[in-house]
C-alpha positions in Angstrom: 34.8 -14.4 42.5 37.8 -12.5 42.5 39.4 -11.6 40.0 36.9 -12.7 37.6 35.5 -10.2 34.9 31.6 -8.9 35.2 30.2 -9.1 31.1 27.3 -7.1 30.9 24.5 -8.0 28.4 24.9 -5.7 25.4 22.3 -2.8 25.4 19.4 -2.5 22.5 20.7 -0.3 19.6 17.3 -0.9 17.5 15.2 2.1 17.1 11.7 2.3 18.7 9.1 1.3 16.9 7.0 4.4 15.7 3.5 5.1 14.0 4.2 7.5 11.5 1.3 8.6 9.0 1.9 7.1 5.7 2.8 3.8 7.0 0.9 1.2 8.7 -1.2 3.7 10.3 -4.4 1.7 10.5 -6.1 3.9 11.9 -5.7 6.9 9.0 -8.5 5.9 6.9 -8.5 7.3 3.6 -12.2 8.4 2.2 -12.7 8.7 -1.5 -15.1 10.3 -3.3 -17.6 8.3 -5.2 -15.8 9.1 -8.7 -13.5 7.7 -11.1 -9.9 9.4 -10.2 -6.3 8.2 -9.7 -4.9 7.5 -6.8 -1.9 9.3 -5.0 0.8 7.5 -3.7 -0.1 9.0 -0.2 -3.2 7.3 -0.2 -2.3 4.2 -1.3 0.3 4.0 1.4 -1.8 5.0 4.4 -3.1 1.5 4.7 -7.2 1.7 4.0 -9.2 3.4 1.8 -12.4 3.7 2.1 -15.2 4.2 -1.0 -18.9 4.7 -1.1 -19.9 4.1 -4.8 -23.1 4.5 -5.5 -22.1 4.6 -9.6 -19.6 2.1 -10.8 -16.4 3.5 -10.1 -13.1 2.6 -11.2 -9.8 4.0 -9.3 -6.5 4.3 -11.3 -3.3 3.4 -9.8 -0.1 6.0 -10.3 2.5 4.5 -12.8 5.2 2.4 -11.4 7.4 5.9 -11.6 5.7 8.0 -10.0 5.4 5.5 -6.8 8.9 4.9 -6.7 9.8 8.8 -7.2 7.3 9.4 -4.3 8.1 7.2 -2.2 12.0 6.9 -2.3 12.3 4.5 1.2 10.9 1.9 -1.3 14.3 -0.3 -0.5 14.8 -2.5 -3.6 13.0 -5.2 -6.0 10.3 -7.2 -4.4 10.0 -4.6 -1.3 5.3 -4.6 -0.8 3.0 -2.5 1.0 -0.6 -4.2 2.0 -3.8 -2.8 1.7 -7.3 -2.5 1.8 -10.3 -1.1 -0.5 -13.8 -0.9 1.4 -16.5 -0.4 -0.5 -19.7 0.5 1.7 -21.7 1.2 -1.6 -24.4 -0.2 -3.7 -22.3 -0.4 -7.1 -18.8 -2.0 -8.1 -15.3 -1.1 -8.1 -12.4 -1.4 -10.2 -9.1 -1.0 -9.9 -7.0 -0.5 -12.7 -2.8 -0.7 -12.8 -1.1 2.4 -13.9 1.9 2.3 -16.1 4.9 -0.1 -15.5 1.8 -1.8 -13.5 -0.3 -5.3 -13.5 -2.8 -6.8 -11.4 -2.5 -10.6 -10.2 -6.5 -11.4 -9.5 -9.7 -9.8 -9.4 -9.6 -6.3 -9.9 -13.4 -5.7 -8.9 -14.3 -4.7 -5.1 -17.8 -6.3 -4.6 -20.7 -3.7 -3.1 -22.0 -3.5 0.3 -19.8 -3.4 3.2 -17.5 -5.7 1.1 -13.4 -4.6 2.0 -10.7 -6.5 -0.4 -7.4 -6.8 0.3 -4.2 -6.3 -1.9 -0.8 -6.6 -1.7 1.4 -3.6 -4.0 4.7 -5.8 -5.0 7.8 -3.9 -7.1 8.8 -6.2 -9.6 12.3 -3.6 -10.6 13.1 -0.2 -9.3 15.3 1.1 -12.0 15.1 3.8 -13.7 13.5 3.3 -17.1 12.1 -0.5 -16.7 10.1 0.5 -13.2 7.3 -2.3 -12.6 4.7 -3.8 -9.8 2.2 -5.7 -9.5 -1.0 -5.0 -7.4 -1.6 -8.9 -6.0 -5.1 -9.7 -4.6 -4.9 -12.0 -1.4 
């Protein structure tokens, strides 16, 4: 009609969505050695890890510092990260919080083939009084 003004729709300003190692990368397994050790913050937050114990193993979470310093896109209180522990060995293993850390539920990954699954929470992100909790779903 004349006269009349043409409104266009308004174009997408979002960015693309991207698969960046050290996110959601699901396919980045992580493979740990059979051996008590701490985790890094890199490994935690690439999605999987994957064990073979064939000795009772227990794997130590990084105090609630160290994650937050290492990972500084962690956005504010009650910000998580999901993951997984696979165990595809013939003995036990336990997780165990680091510093500034708890865990909500069982903290033992059952043997053979057995995968739990865990959600990291961060209870406060200020300096000094840094906390999480490492929830079992």
């Amino acid at each position: 009609m004349k006269g009349q003004k043409v409104v266009k729709p308004p174009t997408q300003t979002r960015n693309p969505v991207q698969n960046v190692l050290g996110s959601d990368n699901w396919n980045a397994i992580v493979k740990l050695d059979p051996k008590d050790l701490t985790l890094t913050t890199a490994q935690i937050f690439r999605g999987i890890l994957q064990i073979n114990a064939d000795v009772s193993t227990t794997l130590t979470f990084p105090s609630a510092a160290q994650l937050i310093k290492e990972w500084p896109e962690i956005p504010k209180a009650g910000y998580s990260k999901t993951f997984t522990i696979r165990n595809d060995g013939t003995q036990p293993v336990t997780i165990v919080a680091g510093i500034g850390g708890e865990i909500d539920g069982d903290s033992t990954i059952a043997v053979s083939s057995y995968a739990a699954h865990y959600r990291l929470r961060f209870g406060d992100v200020t300096s000094g009084v840094e906390a999480y909790q490492i929830i079992r779903e």
